[in-house]
C-alpha positions in Angstrom: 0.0 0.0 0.0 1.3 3.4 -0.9 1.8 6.2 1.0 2.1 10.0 1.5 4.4 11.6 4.0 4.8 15.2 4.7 8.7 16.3 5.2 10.3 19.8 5.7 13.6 20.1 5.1 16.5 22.7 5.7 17.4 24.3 2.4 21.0 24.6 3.5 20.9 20.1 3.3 20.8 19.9 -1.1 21.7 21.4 -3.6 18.5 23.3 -5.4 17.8 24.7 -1.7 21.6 26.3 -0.9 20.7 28.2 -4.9 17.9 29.8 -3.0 19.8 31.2 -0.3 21.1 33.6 -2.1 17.2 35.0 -3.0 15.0 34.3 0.3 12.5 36.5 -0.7 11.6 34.1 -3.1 8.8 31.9 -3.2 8.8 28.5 -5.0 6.7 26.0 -5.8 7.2 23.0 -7.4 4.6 21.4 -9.6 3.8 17.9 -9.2 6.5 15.6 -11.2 7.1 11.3 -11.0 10.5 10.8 -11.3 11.8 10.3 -14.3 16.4 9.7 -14.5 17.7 13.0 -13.0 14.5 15.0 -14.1 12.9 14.4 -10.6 11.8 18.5 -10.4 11.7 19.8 -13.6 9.8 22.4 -13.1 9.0 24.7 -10.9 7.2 28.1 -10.3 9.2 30.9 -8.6 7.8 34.7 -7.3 10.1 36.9 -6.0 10.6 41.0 -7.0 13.7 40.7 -8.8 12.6 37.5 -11.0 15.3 38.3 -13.1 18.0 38.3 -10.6 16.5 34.8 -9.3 17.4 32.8 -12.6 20.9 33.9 -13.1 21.6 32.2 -9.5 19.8 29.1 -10.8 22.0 28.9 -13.7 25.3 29.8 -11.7 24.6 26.5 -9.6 27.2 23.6 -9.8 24.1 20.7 -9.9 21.9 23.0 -12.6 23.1 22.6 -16.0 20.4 25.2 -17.8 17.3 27.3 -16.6 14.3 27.6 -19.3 11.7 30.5 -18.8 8.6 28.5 -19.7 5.9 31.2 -18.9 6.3 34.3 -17.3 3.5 36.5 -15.8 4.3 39.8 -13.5 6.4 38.7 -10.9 5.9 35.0 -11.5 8.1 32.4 -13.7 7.6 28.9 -14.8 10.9 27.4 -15.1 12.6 24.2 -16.5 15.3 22.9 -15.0 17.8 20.7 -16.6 20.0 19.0 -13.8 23.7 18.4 -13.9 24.9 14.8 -14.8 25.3 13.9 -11.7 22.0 14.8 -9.6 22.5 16.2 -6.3 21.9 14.3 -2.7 18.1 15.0 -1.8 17.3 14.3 -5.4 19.4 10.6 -5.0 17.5 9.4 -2.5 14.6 10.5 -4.4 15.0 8.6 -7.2 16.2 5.5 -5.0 13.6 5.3 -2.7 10.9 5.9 -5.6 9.6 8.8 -4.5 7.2 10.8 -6.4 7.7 14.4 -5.9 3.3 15.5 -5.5 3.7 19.3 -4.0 7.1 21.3 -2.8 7.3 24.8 -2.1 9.8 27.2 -0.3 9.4 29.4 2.3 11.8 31.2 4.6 14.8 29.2 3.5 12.3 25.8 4.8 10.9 23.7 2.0 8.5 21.5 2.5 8.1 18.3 0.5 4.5 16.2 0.1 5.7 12.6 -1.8 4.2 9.8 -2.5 6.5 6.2 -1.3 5.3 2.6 -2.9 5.3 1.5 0.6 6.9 2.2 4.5 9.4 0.2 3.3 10.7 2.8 1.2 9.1 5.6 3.0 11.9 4.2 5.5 14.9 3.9 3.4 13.7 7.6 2.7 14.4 8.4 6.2 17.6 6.6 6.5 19.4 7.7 3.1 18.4 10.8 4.5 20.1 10.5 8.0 23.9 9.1 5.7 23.9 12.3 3.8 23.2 14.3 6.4 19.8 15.6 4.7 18.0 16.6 8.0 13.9 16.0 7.7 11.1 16.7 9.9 8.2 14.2 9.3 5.0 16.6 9.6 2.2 13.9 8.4 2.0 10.5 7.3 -1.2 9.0 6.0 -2.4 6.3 3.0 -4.1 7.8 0.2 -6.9 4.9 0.4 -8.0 6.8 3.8 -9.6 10.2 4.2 -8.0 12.8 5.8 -10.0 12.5 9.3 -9.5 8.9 9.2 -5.3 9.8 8.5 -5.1 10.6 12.1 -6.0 7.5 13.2 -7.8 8.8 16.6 -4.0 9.1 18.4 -3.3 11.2 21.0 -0.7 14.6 20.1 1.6 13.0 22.5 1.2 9.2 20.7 1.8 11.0 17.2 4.8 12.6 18.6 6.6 9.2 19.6 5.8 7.6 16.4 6.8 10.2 14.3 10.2 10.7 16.0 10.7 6.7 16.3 10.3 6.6 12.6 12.1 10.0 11.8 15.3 8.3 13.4 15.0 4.6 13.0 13.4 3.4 15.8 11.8 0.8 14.0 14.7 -0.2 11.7 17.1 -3.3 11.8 19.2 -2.5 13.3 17.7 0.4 15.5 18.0 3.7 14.9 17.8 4.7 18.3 17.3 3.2 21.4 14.4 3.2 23.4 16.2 5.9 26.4 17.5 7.8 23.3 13.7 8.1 22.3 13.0 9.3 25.3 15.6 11.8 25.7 14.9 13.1 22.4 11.2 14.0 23.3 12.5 14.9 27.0 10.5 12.0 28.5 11.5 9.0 30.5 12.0 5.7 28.8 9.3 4.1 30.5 6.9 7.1 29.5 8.2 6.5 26.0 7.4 3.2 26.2 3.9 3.7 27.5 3.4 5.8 24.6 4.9 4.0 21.9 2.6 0.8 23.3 -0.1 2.4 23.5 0.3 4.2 20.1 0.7 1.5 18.0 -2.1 -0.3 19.8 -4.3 2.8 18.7 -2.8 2.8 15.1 -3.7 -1.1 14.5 -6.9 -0.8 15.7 -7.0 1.9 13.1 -5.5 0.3 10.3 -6.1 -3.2 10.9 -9.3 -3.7 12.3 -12.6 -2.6 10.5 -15.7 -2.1 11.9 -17.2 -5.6 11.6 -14.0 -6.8 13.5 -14.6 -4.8 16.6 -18.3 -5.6 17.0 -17.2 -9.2 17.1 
């Protein structure tokens, strides 16, 4: 089952975000691309009050080999991007993990990526190709596109969501582990027994959720 996870990301960790840096007025949005060889974001929308200024720093980047104005109204440009031979870090593990890039967009210097995995299984090796290149992510939502968006949040508590999103966010649930069960909890500044209780209780909510219909619990 495929599903959709919600990352933000530091622009300073890959290559098209450290081009931005130099224009942080700028706002970008990516439109929605599948991965196709190095052409993973193609194109992309960018509004900023010196357009002009914003593609020559585009095309000065080592991991952009050319910059296309596709359309062009007021202070807004569609671009196409033709990456470098070698495509840069982030956009790796993107093709790797089979990622499909549905929505990104730039704000502050923070981007914020919504993708599309196969399965956790590569949602996963998402996480942890992330962690070896030092490509830090913050895991914001996680849901299946079979399920509505009330139904995403599976009834958990904030607290539950909390300690599954940060077991998964650094490897908690990998083989090896990621982390350990006191590093969980001194990474959300509880005890490990309180981690525990949460994680338990958690992923008893979450199965219930996901595993169990309605029939199943009248029975």
């Amino acid at each position: 089952m495929s599903v959709i996870a919600s990352v933000r990301l530091d622009g300073s960790d890959f290559a098209l975000g450290r081009a931005f840096r130099a224009v942080p007025d700028t706002t970008v949005r990516v439109e929605s691309i599948v991965p196709i060889a190095s052409a993973v974001m193609p194109y992309f929308w960018i509004e900023a009050t010196e357009i002009e200024g914003v593609t020559r720093v585009l095309r000065d980047a080592d991991s952009i080999e050319a910059v296309t104005v596709i359309d062009e109204m007021d202070t807004k440009q569609l671009l196409k991007v033709q990456w470098a031979e070698e495509p840069d870090e982030l956009v790796s593990i993107l093709l790797d993990t089979e990622a499909i890039v549905l929505q990104a967009a730039m704000s502050d210097a923070d981007w914020t990526f919504r993708l599309r995995f196969p399965d956790y299984d590569d949602l996963s090796a998402f996480s942890r190709r992330c962690r070896e290149h030092d490509v830090r992510i913050e895991l914001e939502q996680l849901y299946s596109p079979n399920r509505s968006t009330q139904e995403s949040q599976y009834d958990l508590t904030p607290e539950q969501r909390e300690v599954l999103v940060t077991a998964v966010e650094h490897g908690y649930f990998e083989v090896p582990r990621g982390v350990t069960l006191d590093e969980l909890g001194d990474l959300l500044g509880i005890s490990d027994s309180a981690a525990s209780q949460r994680l338990r209780r958690g992923l008893a909510t979450l199965l219930d959720s996901t595993l169990l219909d309605s029939q199943d619990l009248m029975k």
